[in-house]
Structure formats: structure tokens, C-alpha cells
N, C-alpha and C positions, 0 to 999 in steps of 0.2 A: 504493500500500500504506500510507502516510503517513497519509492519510484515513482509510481503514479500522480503523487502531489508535486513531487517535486516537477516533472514533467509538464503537467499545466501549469504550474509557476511559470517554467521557462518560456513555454509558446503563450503566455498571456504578456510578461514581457516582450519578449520577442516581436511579436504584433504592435505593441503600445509605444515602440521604437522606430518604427519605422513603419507609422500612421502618417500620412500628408495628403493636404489639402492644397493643390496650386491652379491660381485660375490664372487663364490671360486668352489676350485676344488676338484672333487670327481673321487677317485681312488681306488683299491681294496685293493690295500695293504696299505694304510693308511688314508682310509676314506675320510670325506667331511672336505676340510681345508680353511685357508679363504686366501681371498685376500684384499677383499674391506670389511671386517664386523671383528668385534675383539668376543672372549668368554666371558662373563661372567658366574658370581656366577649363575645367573636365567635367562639366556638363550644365543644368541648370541643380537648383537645390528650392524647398519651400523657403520662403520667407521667414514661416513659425518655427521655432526648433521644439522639438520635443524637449521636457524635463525629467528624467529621471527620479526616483524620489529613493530607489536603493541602491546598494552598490557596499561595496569590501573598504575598507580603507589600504592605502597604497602606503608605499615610499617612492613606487616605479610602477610603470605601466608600458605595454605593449600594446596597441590599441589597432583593432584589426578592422578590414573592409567587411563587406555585404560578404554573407558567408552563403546564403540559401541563392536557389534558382536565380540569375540575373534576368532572364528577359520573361516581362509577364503582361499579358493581354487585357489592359484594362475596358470593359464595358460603362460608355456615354449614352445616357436617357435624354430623349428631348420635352419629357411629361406628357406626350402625345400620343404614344407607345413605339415610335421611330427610336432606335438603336445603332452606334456603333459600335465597331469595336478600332481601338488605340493601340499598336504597340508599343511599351514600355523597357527601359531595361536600365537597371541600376547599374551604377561603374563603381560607387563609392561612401564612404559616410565621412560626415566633419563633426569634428568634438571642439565645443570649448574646455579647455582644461578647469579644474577649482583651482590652481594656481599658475602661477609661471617658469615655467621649465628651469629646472636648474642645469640640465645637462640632458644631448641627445646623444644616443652609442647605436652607430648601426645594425641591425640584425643582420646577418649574411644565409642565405638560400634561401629568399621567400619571394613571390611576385610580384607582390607588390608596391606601390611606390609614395610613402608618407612623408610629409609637408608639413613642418612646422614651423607658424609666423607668428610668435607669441603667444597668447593662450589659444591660438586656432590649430587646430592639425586637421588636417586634409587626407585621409587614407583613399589612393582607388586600386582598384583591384578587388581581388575573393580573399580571402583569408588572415592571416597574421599580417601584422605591417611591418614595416622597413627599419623600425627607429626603436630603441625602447628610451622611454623621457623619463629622466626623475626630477620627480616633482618635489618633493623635499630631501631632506636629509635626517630630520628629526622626528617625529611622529606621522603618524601616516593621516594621509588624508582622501577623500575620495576623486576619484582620477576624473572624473568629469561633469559637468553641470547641465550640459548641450550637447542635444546628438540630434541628428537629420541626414537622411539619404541623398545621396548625390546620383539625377537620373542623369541616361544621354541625352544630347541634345535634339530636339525634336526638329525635323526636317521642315518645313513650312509645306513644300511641294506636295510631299505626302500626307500630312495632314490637309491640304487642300482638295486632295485629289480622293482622300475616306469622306469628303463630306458632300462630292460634286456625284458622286456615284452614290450614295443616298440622295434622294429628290424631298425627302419628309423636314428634310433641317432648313 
């Protein structure tokens, strides 16, 4: 029974991590632009960052990419009963750290590629990241305050061309 709580613990996190909500608007003559989601260097990300409210306390941390499935099919309602479908595909996650790196030491044989610019770190890729940060030296603290999915970037073309082949939107 041990397992199985623990289990729904993890996928009820898991889910409440990498929940977003990003609107923006697509138009011909200047594309998909945002409202609710900013650009980045490696893709778009939401605006809102999720908050965590558990977590271990640290001295260090290794802080890793989108570990499940990267590309996923999201379904668009027009309240009409017209449908599309979107696809989707995470590259990465960004953490705010709870403090400021004291020191970053490369990981060596992993694929992915982490960014750290202050209390921001940037993982893209699947799995463990690139860097381990320590964050303090004296008591430990929790490794991070902010976390949010980093998606690809959405093509405009194709997005225009899911919505011209539905006549209902």
C-alpha cells in the first residue's frame, strides 16, 4: 500500500508541475504572438510559473529536463463542438532557484544542456542536467521556488494551415 500512495503523490505532482495555460494570437500578417506565454532562446514558456509548495532541502542540486513523453497532441474546443487538434512538444523546464548559486560543476555524460543566469536555470533536453549548483554551503535549503515547461516553438504556417482546413473556427 506504501507504493501505491507514494505513487499518486508523485503523478499528482508530477501533473501540478507542468500544468500551463498560454494564450496568444494568430494572425496572417504577423503570425502566432503571445499574450499569456513570453519567447525564449529554446522555445516559448507560460508567463505563470508554477509554485511548488514541497521539496527536500539541499546544499546542491542537479536539476533535470522534461523526463516523460516530449511530443503530445493537444485538443482546441471552439464551444460550438468544432475541434482541433495542436501539436505540442516540450524541449525543457526553467527553475528559479531559492537562492543564488554559489558555485556551478559540470556533470559529464548526460544530454542535456543547462543555463544558469542567476537564480534562473534553463534545462533543455530529457533527463538529468548539465551543471550540479550549490546553493549554499551551510544549511540546506530548498532548490527551487519556480518551475514551468519550456515548449517548441510553434510554427505560424502550421498553425494557420490546422485552422484553414477546419471551416467551423
Amino acid at each position: 500500500m506504501k507504493n501505491f500512495v507514494t505513487f499518486l503523490v508523485l503523478s499528482v505532482l508530477s501533473c501540478q508541475a507542468f500544468a500551463a495555460e498560454m494564450k496568444g494570437r494568430l494572425r496572417v500578417e504577423d503570425g502566432f504572438q503571445p499574450i499569456s506565454f513570453e519567447k525564449l532562446n529554446d522555445g516559448i514558456a507560460p508567463a505563470m510559473w508554477d509554485m511548488p509548495t514541497w521539496g527536500p532541502t539541499v546544499n546542491s542540486v542537479i536539476l533535470g529536463g522534461f523526463t516523460g513523453p516530449s511530443d503530445h497532441n493537444v485538443q482546441l474546443g471552439n464551444g460550438a463542438g468544432g475541434t482541433i487538434t495542436l501539436p505540442v512538444k516540450v524541449v525543457g523546464v526553467q527553475y528559479i532557484l531559492s537562492a543564488d548559486p554559489v558555485n556551478t560543476t559540470p556533470v559529464n555524460g548526460v544530454s542535456t544542456n543547462t543555463t544558469v543566469t542567476g537564480k534562473q536555470v534553463t534545462v533543455v533536453g530529457n533527463g538529468v542536467g548539465s551543471k550540479l549548483i550549490t546553493l549554499t554551503e551551510d544549511i540546506g535549503v530548498k532548490p527551487y521556488t519556480h518551475i514551468r515547461p519550456i515548449f517548441a516553438n510553434l510554427d505560424s504556417e502550421v498553425l494557420l494551415d490546422i485552422f484553414k482546413k477546419k471551416k467551423s473556427w
